[in-house]
Every structure is written in structure tokens, then in C-alpha cells.
N, C-alpha and C positions, 0 to 999 in steps of 0.2 A: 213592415219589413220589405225591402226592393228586393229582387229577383237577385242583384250582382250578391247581397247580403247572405240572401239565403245559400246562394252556391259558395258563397264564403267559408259558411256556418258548416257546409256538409264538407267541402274539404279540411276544416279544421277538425271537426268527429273522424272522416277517416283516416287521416291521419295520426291521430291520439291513440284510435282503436288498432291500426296495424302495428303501432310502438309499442304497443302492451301484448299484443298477441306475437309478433316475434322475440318482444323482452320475455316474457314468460310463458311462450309456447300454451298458449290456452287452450287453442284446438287438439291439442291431442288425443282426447278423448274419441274425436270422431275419425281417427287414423284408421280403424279399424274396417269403416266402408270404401275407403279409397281405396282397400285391398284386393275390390272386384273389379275395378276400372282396366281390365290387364287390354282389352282389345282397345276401347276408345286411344287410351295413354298410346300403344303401339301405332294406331294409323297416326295419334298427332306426331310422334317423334320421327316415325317414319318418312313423313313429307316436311316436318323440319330439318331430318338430314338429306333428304334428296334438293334441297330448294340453297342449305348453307355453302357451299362450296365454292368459293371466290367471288363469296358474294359481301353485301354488308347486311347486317341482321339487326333489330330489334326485337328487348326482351322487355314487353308492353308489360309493368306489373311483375318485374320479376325477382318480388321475393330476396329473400336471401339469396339471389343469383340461381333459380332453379334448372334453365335450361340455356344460361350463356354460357357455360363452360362445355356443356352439350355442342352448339353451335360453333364456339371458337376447335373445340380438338373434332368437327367434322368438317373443316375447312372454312370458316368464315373468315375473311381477311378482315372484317370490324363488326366487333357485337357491340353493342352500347344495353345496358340493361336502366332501368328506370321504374321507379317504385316513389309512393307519396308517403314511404315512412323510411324517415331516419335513420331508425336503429335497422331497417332491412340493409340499406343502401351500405353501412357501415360495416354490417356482417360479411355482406357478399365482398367487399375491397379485400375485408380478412382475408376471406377463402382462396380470393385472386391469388393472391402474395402470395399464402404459402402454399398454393399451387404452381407458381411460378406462369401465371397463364398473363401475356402480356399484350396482347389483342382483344382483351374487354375492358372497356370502361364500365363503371358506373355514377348515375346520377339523378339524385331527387329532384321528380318533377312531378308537374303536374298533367295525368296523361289526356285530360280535354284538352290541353292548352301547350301541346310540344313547342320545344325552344330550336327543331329542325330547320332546315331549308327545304323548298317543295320536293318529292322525285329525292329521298334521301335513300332508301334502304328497298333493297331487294327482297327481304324477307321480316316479315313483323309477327310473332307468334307470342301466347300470354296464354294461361291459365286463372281461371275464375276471374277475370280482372272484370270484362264487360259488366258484367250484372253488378258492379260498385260508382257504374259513371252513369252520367247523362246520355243517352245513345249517340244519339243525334251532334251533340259536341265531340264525340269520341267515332265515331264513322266518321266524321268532316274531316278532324286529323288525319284519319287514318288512312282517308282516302288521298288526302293532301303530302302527304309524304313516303307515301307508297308509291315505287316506278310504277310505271305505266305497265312490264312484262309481271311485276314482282307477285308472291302472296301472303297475303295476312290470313295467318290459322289460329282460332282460338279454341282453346276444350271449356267447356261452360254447364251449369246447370241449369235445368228448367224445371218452370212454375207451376205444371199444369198437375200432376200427379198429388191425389187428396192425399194419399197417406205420408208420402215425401213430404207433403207440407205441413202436414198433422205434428209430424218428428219436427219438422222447424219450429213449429207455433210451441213445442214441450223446453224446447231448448234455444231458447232467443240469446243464451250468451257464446252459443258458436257463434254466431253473425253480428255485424253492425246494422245498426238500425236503420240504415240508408241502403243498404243492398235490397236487390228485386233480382228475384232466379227470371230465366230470359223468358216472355212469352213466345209462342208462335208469331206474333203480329212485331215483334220484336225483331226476329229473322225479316220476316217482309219488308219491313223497313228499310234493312240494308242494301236493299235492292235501289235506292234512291240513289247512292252513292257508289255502286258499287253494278255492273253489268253483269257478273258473274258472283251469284251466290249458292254455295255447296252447303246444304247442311246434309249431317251422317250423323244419325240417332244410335243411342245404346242406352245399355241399362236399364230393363222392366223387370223381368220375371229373373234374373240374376241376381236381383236383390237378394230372392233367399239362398244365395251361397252364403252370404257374411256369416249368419250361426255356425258353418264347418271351416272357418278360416284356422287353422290350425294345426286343424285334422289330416290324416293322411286322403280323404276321401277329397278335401275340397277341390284341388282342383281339376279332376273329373266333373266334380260336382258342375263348377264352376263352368268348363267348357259345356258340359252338356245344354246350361240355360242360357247360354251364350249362343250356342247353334240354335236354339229355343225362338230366343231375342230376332234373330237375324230374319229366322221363318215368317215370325207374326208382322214382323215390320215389311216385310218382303208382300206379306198375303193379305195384311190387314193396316194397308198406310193409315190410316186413322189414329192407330194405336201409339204412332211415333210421339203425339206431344205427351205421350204419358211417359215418357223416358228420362231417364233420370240425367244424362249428358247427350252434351252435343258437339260434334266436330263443326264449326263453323267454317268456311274457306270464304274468303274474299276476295277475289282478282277484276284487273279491268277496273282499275275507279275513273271516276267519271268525275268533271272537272267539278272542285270545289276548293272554298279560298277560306277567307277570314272578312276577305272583302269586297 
């Protein structure tokens, strides 16, 4: 099998596999851990509403439209949102309409291989998307159509963490079979295309809030392992790649083509 085949073959799987998980909401079972992401989610939305504002935006991966509409009502004068399933791309137009929001497009594509011009978008931001491509074809892009002032933020998980991965290896039908949670050496990479790379770790020892998510206690709980998280990572950098997310920032790309 050639190289172009095999990249064929994985965009054909994730595609198949995000039509069946937004047709039938499959993930939902693991909603229930996203319910501790409250600081990561806040710095990422935070610097996607500081960076939208008369500007043009891409939503790298985005879902049923998760954070164009975010973007379009914080001032984005073009969000364009883009996802490699179907039935994503078809929900999120729904949502457009009878929201009446009329400064996003959407449109399936494929996000190693944008259908952009160079220097298109001021602002490029995505959730879990990175860890389902090629790095390396998807930093090229992303460097390649990203202005020169602009930034690309992604929230992402990582690989490093045994017992995180222990939960993935019990449940392989949350994921597709082509996704890889980011390594450490994954971030450094970035640095190829990119002069300025931010990463901002969260989530270790906040994991065990999830048991009180319901409770009147949790989010006490919640902030306590949170202020926890912020200390070890502050006293003990080592401890960062065992964290369950990452804030990625990418500014400053450095020249790269197709050609």
C-alpha cells in the first residue's frame, strides 16, 4: 500500500467514524469527565474571545459548530467552521439558520489539506482535532494560513498519563482507531513551524472531582484540585506531561508552502 493510500484509507475511517458519532451521539457516556475541564475550557474561550473581534476566524474541527457561533456573537466579521464529517457540517448549517447567525459558513474538508489562500485568518482555534491528523501536514497548514500577527489555540489531550490511558485501552469505542492523545515531543515539534509555542497544562489530581460531579460539594471540590493542579505544575514541571489537557497557542509561523 503507498503512503497517498494509506492517508486515503485514514481519512476515509475518520470520516465514517465522526458520521456515526455525531449521527448517534456515541460519546456520551464520557460527558461526564468533560465536566472538570472548567479552567482549561475558560483560558481557551477566553483568548478566542480576546483574539475574534474584527477579525476572520477558523473553527479547525468544529463539530457541530462548537465554537463558531461563540466567535461570530464576539465580533468575528468571518468564522468559516470545517470538519471531515458530513453529518457534523450539515447539523452545524441547521444550527446557523435557526439561529439566524449569518457570518459563518460551514464546510467539509479535509484539515491537512485546506482549500485557503496563504495569510487567510486571524484567528484558528479547534478542540481535540490535532490528535486525529498527521502533525506535521496539519502545522504546515496551519502555519500556511495563519497571518503572520494571528493565533492558533487548540485544547487537546495527552498521552503520557498510565492511568488515562489504562481508561482508553478499557474503552476503544470512545475513539477512532487513528487518533494519538498529543505526546510531549508532539508540542516540540511545533516549534518547526511555528516561533512562538505556548503550552498550559491542566488536569492531574482534579480528575478525582468527577465522583462528586453532581453533588453539592463538587465544585468546591473541584476548585480545591484545581488550585492543587496549578501548585505541582508551578513546583514540580515534570509533572505537566501527566496532565490530562492542554492549551496549545501557536503564533509567529514561519514560512511554509505545499511547495
Amino acid at each position: 500500500m503507498t503512503m497517498v493510500q494509506a492517508a486515503e484509507d485514514r481519512y476515509t475511517r475518520e470520516r465514517e467514524a465522526h458520521n456515526k458519532i455525531f449521527a448517534e451521539h456515541t460519546r456520551a457516556s464520557a460527558e461526564r469527565f468533560y465536566r472538570i475541564i472548567h479552567e482549561s475550557r475558560a483560558l481557551y474561550e477566553g483568548l478566542i474571545r480576546s483574539r475574534s473581534k474584527g477579525g476572520s476566524a477558523l473553527e479547525y474541527g468544529c463539530g457541530m459548530g462548537s465554537h463558531a457561533h461563540f466567535m461570530a456573537s464576539n465580533g468575528a466579521q468571518r468564522v468559516v467552521g470545517i470538519d471531515i464529517s458530513d453529518v457534523a457540517i450539515e447539523k452545524a448549517r441547521v444550527a446557523s439558520r435557526k439561529e439566524g447567525i449569518e457570518n459563518v459558513e460551514y464546510r467539509r474538508m479535509n484539515a491537512e489539506f485546506l482549500e485557503f489562500d496563504d495569510h487567510s485568518f486571524d484567528l484558528i482555534c479547534g478542540t481535540a482535532i490535532l490528535h486525529h491528523l498527521d502533525l506535521a501536514r496539519a502545522y504546515s497548514e496551519l502555519a500556511r494560513v495563519l497571518k503572520p500577527g494571528g493565533l492558533a489555540v487548540f485544547m487537546e489531550p495527552l498521552g503520557h498519563n498510565p492511568l488515562i490511558n489504562m481508561y482508553r485501552r478499557m474503552t476503544p469505542n470512545l475513539r477512532t482507531v487513528d487518533e494519538h492523545p498529543l505526546m510531549m515531543r508532539d508540542i516540540k515539534d511545533a516549534k518547526t513551524f511555528f516561533r512562538r509555542v505556548t503550552p498550559q497544562h491542566f488536569v492531574l489530581q482534579s480528575l478525582a472531582a468527577v465522583p462528586f460531579h453532581g453533588r453539592k460539594s463538587f465544585r468546591k471540590v473541584l476548585h480545591t484540585l484545581e488550585a492543587s493542579d496549578a501548585l505541582m505544575f508551578r513546583c514540580l514541571p515534570f509533572t505537566k506531561r501527566y496532565s490530562w489537557q492542554v492549551i496549545l497557542s501557536l503564533e509567529e509561523p514561519l514560512k511554509h508552502g505545499r511547495g
